[in-house]
ZANU-344018 format. One record per residue (C-alpha): chain; z, y, x. Coordinates in steps of 0.02 Angstrom, whole numbers. Example, Ala and Ser with C-alpha at 12.3 -4.5 7.8 and 13.67 -1.06 7.14 Angstrom:
// ZANU-344018
('A',(390,-225,615))
('A',(357,-53,684))
***
This chain:
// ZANU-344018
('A',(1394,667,-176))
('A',(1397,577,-349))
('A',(1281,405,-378))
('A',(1245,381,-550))
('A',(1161,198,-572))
('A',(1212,37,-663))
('A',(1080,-62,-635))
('A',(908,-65,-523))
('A',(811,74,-555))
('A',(619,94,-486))
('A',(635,288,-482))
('A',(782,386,-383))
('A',(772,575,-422))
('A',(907,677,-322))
('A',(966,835,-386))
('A',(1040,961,-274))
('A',(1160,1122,-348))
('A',(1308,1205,-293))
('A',(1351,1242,-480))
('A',(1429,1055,-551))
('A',(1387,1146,-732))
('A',(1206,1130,-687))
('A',(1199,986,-595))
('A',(1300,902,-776))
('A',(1175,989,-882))
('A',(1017,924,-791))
('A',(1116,730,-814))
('A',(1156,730,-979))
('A',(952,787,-985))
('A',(898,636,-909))
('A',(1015,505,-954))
('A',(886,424,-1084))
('A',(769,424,-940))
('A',(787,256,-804))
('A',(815,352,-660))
('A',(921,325,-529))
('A',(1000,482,-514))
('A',(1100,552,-368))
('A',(1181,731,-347))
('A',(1247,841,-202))
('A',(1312,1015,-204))
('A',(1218,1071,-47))
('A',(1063,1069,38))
('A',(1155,968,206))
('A',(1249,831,92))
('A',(1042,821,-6))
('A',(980,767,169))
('A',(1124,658,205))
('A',(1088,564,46))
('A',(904,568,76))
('A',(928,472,262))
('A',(1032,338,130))
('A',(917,323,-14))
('A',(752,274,-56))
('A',(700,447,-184))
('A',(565,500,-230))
('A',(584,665,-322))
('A',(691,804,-289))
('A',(765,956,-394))
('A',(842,1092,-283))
('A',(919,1258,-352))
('A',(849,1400,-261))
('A',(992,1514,-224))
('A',(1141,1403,-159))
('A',(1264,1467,4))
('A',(1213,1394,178))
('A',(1049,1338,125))
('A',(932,1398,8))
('A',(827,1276,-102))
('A',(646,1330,3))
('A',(747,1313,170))
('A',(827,1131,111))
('A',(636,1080,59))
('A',(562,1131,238))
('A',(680,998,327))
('A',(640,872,190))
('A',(466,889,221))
('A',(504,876,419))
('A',(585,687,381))
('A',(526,658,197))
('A',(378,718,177))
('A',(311,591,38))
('A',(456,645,-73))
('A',(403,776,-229))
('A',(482,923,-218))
('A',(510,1043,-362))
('A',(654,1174,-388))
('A',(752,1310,-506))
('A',(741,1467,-473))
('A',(782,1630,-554))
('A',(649,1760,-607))
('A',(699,1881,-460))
('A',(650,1740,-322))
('A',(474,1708,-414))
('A',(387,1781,-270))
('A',(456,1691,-137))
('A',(433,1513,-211))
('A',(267,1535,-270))
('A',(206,1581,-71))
('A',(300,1430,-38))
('A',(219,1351,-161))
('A',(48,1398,-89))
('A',(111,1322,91))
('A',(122,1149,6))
('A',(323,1145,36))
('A',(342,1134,-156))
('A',(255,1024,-324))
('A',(309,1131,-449))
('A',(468,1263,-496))
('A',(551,1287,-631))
('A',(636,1459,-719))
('A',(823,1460,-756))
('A',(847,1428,-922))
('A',(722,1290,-919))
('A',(645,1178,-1091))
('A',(739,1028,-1080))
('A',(576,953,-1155))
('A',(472,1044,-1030))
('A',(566,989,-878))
('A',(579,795,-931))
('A',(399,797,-960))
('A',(383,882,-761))
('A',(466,764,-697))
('A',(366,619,-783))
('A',(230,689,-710))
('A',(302,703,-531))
('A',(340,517,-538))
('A',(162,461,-581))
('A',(112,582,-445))
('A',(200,500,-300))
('A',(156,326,-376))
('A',(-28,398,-362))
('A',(-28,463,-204))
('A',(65,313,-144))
('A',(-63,200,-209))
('A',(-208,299,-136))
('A',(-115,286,27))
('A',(-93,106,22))
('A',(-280,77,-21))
('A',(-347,172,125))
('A',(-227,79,232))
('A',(-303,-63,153))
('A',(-485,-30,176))
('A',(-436,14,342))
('A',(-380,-146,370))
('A',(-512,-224,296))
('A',(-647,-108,396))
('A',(-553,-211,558))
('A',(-545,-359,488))
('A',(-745,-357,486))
('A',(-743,-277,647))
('A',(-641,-421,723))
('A',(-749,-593,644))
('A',(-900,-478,681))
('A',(-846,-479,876))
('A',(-801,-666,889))
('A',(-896,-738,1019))
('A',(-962,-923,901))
('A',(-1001,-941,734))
('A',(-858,-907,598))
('A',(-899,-970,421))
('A',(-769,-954,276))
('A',(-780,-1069,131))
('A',(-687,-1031,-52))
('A',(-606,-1180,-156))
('A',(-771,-1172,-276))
('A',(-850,-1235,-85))
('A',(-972,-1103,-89))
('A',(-995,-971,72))
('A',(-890,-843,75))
('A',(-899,-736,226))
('A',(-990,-782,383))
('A',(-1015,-680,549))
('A',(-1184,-617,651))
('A',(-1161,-771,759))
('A',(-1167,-873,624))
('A',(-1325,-807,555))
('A',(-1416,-837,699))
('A',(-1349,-1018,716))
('A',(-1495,-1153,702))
('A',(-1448,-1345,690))
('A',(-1573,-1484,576))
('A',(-1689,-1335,521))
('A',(-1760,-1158,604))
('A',(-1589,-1089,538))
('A',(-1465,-1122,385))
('A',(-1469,-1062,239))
('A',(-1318,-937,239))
('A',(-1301,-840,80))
('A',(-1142,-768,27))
('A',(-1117,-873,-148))
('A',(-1207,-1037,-94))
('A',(-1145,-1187,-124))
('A',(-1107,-1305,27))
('A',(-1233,-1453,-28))
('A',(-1383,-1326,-15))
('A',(-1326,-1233,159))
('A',(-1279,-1378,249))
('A',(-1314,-1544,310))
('A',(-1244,-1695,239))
('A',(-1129,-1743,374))
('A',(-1063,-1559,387))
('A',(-1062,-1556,179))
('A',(-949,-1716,236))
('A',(-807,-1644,334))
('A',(-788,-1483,224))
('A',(-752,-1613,81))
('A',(-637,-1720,184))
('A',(-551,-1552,256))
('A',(-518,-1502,75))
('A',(-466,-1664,-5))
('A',(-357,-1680,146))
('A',(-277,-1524,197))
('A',(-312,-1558,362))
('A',(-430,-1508,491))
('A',(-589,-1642,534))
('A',(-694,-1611,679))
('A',(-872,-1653,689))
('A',(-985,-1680,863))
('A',(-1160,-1621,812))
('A',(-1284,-1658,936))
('A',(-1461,-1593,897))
('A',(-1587,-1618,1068))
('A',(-1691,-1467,1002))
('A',(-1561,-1356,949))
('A',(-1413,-1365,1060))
('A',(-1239,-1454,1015))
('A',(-1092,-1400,923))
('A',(-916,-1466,923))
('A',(-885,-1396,713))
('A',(-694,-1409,646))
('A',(-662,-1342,478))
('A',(-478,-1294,457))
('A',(-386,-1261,293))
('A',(-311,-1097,261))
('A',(-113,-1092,311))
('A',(29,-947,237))
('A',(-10,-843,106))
('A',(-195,-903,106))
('A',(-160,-1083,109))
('A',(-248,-1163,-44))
('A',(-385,-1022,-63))
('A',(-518,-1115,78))
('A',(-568,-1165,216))
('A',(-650,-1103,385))
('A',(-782,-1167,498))
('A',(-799,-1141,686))
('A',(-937,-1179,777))
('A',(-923,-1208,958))
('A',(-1029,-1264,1120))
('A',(-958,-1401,1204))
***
């Protein structure tokens, strides 16, 4: 195993050859590049680096002893399967890495002698690809998250109403839009300002909660209506600064 790396580096490419001639060749191709870059001789010392090191593209020769580049890649994929895959291969093993190609195991291949402009260009490419695909996995976990976020303030059982530092509304649950104090209901709408949704002694303790920091409790009694014990609480962690949050609960 060789590490090649003076400083940080964002991208780790790992290149895996049992011929040292090739593996020099393919560094001495990329050393204007800022990649990390790792080597092994093998397909078994690859995986050992892999369990080590945070990589995200991989070239494999094809045709190495005790592990061919296609038979290294299907155990990758079994631990690493976010990693991009691409390997060298001689014209005579065309046909078995393009079926592997078509079973997903492999991003791209490249001949034997390869365009050194051609291959730095690849593996450009197979960076922004795992950045991309990384990104569109992150999002979906993110609108995921979000989707249950709703689901959650949607399910609590009193009114929830968030307030952003420009006091307008920000988000508010169902129970909260069925909530009726001074008139038949307030006026929740998602951009409103808190002088025109609420009363002045709520208006109050939103102002007081802000200026503050601190949570202020109100006892709003209403003989029509019902009563409500209302506490607006400032934002804590990551969020603290950006608001505030009302809750509005039966005594």
């Amino acid at each position: 195993m060789e590490l090649e790396y003076d400083v940080e580096y964002t991208n780790t490419i790992l290149l895996v050859d049992n011929e040292k001639s090739i593996l020099n060749s393919l560094k001495r191709l990329l050393r204007k590049e800022e990649y990390k870059v790792i080597t092994a001789s093998s397909g078994k010392e690859g995986l050992e680096i892999l369990r080590d090191n945070n990589v995200q593209v991989i070239i494999s020769d094809q045709r190495m002893p005790g592990m061919s580049g296609t038979e290294f890649f299907s155990k990758v994929i079994e631990e690493f399967p976010d990693i991009i895959r691409i390997i060298l291969s001689g014209y005579t093993d065309v046909d078995v890495v393009i079926d592997t190609i078509n079973k997903g195991s492999i991003y791209k291949f490249f001949h034997k002698p390869w365009n050194d402009q051609g291959i730095i260009l690849e593996i450009r490419q197979a960076f922004e690809h795992y950045k991309l695909v990384q990104d569109n996995a992150r999002l979906s976990f993110q609108n995921k998250a979000l989707q249950l976020y709703h689901a959650v303030l949607e399910n609590i059982s009193f009114p929830i109403i968030g307030i952003n530092t420009e006091k307008a509304i920000a988000i508010y649950n169902s129970m909260a839009s069925k909530m009726q104090l001074d008139n038949d209901n307030i006026d929740l709408k998602i951009g409103s300002k808190i002088s025109d949704s609420f009363p002045e002694n709520i208006v109050n303790i939103i102002n007081n909660c802000f200026e503050n920091n601190k949570s202020e409790t109100l006892e709003y009694l209403n003989e029509n209506k019902g009563s409500y014990n209302i506490t607006c609480t400032p934002f804590t962690g990551r969020f603290s600064g950006k608001g505030v949050v009302l809750s509005f609960i039966r005594p």
